[in-house]
C-alpha positions in Angstrom: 126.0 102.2 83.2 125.3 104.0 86.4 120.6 105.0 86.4 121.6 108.1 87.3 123.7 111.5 86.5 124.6 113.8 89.7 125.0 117.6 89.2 126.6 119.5 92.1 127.1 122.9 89.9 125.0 126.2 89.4 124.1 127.1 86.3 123.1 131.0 85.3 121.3 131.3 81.9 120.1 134.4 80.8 118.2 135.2 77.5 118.7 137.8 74.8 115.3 139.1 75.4 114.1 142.4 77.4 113.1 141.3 80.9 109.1 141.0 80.9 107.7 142.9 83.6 104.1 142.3 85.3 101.5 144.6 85.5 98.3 144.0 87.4 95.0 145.6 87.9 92.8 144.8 90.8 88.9 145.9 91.0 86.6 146.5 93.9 83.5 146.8 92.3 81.7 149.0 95.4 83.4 150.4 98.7 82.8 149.3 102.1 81.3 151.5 104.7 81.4 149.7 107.5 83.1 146.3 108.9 82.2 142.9 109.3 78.6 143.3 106.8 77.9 140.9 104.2 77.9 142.7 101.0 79.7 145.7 102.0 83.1 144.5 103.7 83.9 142.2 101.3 84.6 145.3 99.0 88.1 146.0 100.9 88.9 143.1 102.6 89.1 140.9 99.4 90.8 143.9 98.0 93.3 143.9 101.1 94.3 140.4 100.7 94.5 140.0 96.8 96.9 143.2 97.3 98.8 141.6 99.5 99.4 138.3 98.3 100.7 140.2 95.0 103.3 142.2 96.8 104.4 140.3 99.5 103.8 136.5 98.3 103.9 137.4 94.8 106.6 139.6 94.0 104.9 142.6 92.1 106.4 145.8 92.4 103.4 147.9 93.7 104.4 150.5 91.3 102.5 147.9 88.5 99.8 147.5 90.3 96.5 149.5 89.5 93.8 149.7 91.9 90.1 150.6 91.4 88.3 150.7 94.5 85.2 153.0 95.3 86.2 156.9 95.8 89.9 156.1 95.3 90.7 156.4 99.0 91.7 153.1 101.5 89.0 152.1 103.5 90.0 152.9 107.4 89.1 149.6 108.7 88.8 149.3 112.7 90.0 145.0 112.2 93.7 145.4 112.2 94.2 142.4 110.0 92.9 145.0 107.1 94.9 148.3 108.5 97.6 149.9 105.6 99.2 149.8 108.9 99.9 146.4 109.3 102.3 146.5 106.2 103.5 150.1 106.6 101.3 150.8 103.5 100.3 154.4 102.5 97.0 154.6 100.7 96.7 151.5 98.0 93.8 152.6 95.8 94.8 154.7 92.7 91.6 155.2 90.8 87.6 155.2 92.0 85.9 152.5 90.3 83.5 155.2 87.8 82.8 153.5 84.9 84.5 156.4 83.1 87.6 156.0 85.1 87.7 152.0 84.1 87.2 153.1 80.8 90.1 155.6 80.4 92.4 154.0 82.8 92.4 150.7 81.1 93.3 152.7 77.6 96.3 154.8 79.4 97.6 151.3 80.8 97.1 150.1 77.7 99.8 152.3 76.6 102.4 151.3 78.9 102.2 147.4 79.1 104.0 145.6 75.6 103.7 142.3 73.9 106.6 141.1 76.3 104.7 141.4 79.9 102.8 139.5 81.7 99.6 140.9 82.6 97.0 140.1 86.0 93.3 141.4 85.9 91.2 140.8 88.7 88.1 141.5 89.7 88.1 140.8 93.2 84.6 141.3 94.2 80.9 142.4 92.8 77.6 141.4 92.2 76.2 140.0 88.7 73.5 139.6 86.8 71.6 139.3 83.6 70.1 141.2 80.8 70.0 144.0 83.6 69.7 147.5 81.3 70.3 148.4 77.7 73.4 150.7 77.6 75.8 151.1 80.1 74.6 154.2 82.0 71.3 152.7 82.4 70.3 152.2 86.3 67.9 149.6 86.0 67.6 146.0 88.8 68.9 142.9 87.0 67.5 139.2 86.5 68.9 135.7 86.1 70.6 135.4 82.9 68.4 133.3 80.0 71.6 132.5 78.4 75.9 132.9 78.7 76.0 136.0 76.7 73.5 138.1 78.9 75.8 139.0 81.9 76.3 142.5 83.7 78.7 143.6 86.2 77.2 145.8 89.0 79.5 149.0 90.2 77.5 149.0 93.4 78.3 152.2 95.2 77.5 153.6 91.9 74.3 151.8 91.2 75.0 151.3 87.4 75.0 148.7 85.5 77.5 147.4 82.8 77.0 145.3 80.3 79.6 142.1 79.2 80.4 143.9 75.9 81.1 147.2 77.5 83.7 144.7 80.1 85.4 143.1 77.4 85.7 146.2 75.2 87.5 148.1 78.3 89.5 145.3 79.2 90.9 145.1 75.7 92.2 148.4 75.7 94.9 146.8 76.8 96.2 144.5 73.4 99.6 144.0 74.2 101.0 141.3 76.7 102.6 137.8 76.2 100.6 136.6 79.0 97.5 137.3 80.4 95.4 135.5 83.5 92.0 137.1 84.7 90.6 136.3 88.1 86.5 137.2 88.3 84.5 136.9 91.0 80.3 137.8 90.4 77.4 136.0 90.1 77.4 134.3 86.7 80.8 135.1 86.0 81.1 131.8 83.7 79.4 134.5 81.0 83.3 135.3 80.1 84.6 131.8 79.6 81.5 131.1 77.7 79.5 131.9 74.8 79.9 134.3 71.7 81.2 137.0 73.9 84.4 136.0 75.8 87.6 137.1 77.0 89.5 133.3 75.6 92.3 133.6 73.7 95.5 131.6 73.1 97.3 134.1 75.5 94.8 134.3 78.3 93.7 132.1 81.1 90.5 133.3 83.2 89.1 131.3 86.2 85.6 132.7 87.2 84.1 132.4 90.4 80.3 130.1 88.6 79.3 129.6 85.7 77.0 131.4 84.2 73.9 130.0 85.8 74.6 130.0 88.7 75.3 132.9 92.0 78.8 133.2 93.8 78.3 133.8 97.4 79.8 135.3 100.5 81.1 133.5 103.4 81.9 134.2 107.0 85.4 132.5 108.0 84.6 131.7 111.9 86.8 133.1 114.3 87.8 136.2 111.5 85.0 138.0 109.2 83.5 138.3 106.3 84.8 137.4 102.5 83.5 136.1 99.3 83.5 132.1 99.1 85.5 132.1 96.3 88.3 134.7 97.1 88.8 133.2 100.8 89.9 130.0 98.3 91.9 131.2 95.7 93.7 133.8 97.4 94.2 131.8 100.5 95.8 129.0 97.8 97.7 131.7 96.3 99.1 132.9 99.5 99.8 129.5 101.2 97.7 130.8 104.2 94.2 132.0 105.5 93.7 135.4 106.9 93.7 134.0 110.3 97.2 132.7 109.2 96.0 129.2 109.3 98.3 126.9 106.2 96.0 127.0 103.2 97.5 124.0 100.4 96.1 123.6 96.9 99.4 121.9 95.6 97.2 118.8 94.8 99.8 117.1 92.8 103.2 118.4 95.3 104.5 119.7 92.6 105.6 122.9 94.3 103.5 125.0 92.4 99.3 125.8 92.0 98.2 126.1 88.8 95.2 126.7 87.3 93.8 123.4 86.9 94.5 123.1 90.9 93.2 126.3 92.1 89.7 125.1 89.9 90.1 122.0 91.5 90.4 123.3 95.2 87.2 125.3 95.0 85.0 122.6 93.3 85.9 120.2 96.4 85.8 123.1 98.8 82.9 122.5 101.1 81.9 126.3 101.8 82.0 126.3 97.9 78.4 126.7 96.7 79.4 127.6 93.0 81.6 125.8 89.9 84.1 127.9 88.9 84.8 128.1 85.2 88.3 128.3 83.6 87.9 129.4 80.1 91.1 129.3 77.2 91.2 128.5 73.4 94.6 127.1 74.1 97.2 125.3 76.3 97.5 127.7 78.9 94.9 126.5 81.2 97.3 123.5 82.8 100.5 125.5 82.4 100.4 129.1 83.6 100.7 130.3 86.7 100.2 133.6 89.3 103.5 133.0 90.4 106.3 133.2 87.5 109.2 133.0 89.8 109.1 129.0 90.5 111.5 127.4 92.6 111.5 123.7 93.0 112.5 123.2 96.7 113.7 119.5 97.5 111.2 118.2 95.1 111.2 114.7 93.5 109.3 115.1 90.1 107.9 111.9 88.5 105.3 112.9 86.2 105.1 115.1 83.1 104.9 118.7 83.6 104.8 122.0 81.6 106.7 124.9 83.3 105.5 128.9 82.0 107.4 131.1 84.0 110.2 134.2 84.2 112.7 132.6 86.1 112.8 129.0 87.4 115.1 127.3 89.7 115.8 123.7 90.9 117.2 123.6 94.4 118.2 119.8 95.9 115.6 118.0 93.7 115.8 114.9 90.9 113.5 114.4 87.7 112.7 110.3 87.8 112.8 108.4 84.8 110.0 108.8 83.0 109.3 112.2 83.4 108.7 114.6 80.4 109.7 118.0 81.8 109.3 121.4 79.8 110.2 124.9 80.9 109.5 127.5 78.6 111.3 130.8 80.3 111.4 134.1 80.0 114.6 135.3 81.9 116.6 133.2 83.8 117.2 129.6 84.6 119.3 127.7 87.9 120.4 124.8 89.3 122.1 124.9 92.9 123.3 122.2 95.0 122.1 118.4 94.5 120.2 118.0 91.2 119.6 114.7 89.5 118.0 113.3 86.2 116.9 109.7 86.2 118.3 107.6 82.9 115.0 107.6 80.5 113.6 111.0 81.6 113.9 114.3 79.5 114.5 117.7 80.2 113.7 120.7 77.5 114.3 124.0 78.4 113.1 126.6 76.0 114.3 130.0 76.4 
């Protein structure tokens, strides 16, 4: 018996069910007022890139994309690198970040996305803190948390505070999705992966940028500017590149895709990393989803056993070795194009 079965077809499988579509909603939680300042910059150029990567690396129609971001106008940055220009963009921002616009955007979006779509939150950049004021409108300076339930966001440009139970209760507006991964970067961010309050459910993935004893800080990327530590490493993984364009790779196990467990991974080992990111589920999720749910395995030899979470997937050129456990659970559409082999002793379930 030959130890191995050749394919040389292409396959088109399409489910029954309504195409998923993903939604995202990115947070700047100040505005920046000048360029190249620590504390300050950060504010748009974080927000810049983790715009960009959705569009152009990611595939997000920018009509799904909410933006929060100070007075709901673009910052006019003099580094070209962070120019609307460089893209062709027109303004990016759709809401201010006002606590009362969080609050009644998140209920109106709420409204639009269903139990079938995949949904992004991300807070790309702020400072917090702990036990900080009593109710949200309360401007009042903030101290180190004495435990993983007292966290606060800061909305800088508007010196207020809000508390973790006013964040969770906004961001819940929105109930519906099938999927749901949260990106936080503050100071004791690991308040939301842990403790009593938390955004974990079977649904949700959410990587923050400490845990909740520790600060997240900002770092200056020689030879370019100024970003926080941990969005210069998970969005430069996310993108495949830097902002100086320099090849950014995460892939620790070459499987041709980052997933969470990698992304963690890359900024624990990071050396400008001074923090422990958290990644926080009550389920499987955590080693199976991913930002990008278009997956196509390029040329790729997989000998190992991996879970696959995606909208569409595609094999292109590549063999599963014996031995391998492979599951795809899909949402739309699956492929196989030119070369594809499967070892004698490995499995292949797809799941639509």
């Amino acid at each position: 018996m030959r130890g191995i079965i050749f394919f040389f077809i292409c396959i088109f499988f399409l489910n029954m069910n309504t195409k998923a579509v993903d939604y995202a909603i990115l947070v700047s939680a100040g505005i920046a007022t000048t360029d190249d300042a620590f504390s300050n910059s950060e504010y748009w150029y974080d927000l810049f890139l983790a715009y960009e990567d959705l569009v152009l690396n990611e595939g997000y129609d920018p009509a799904n994309i909410f933006v929060f971001y100070g007075n709901g106008t673009s910052f006019n940055s003099t580094r070209v690198r962070y120019q609307l220009a460089l893209h062709g963009w027109g303004n990016i921002v759709n809401f201010d970040n006002d606590y009362n616009t969080l609050n009644t955007q998140f209920a109106n979006i709420g409204a639009i996305v269903t139990n079938n779509d995949n949904l992004y939150i991300r807070w790309v950049v702020g400072h917090g803190w702990g036990n900080a004021a009593t109710t949200p409108t309360t401007i009042q300076a903030g101290r180190d948390p004495i435990n993983n339930d007292d966290y606060w966001v800061l909305l800088q440009n508007r010196n207020l505070w809000i508390r973790e139970t006013e964040i969770i209760r906004i961001i819940n507006q929105i109930p519906n999705y099938k999927r749901r991964k949260i990106v936080w970067m503050t100071c004791f961010s690991g308040c939301l992966t842990g403790g009593t309050n938390t955004l974990n459910n079977d649904r949700t993935v959410i990587i923050t940028s400490s845990n909740w004893g520790q600060v997240s800080s900002a770092y200056s990327l020689p030879g370019e500017t100024i970003h926080a530590q941990f969005n210069y490493v998970i969005t430069s993984a996310l993108f495949g590149e830097d902002p100086l364009g320099t090849a950014f790779n995460a892939d620790n196990n070459t499987d041709n895709v980052i997933n969470m467990w990698e992304l963690w991974r890359e900024a624990d080992i990071n050396p400008i990393m001074t923090s422990d990111p958290q990644l926080g589920n009550n389920g499987n999720l955590a080693n199976r989803i991913y930002i990008n749910e278009h997956l196509v395995v390029v040329n790729t030899s997989i000998n190992n056993d991996i879970e696959y979470l995606v909208e569409d997937f595609e094999f292109l050129n590549s063999t599963i070795q014996a031995g391998s456990d492979i599951e795809i659970d899909i949402d739309n559409s699956f492929e196989i194009n030119g070369t594809f082999e499967i070892h004698v002793g490995s499995t292949l379930n797809i799941h639509p």
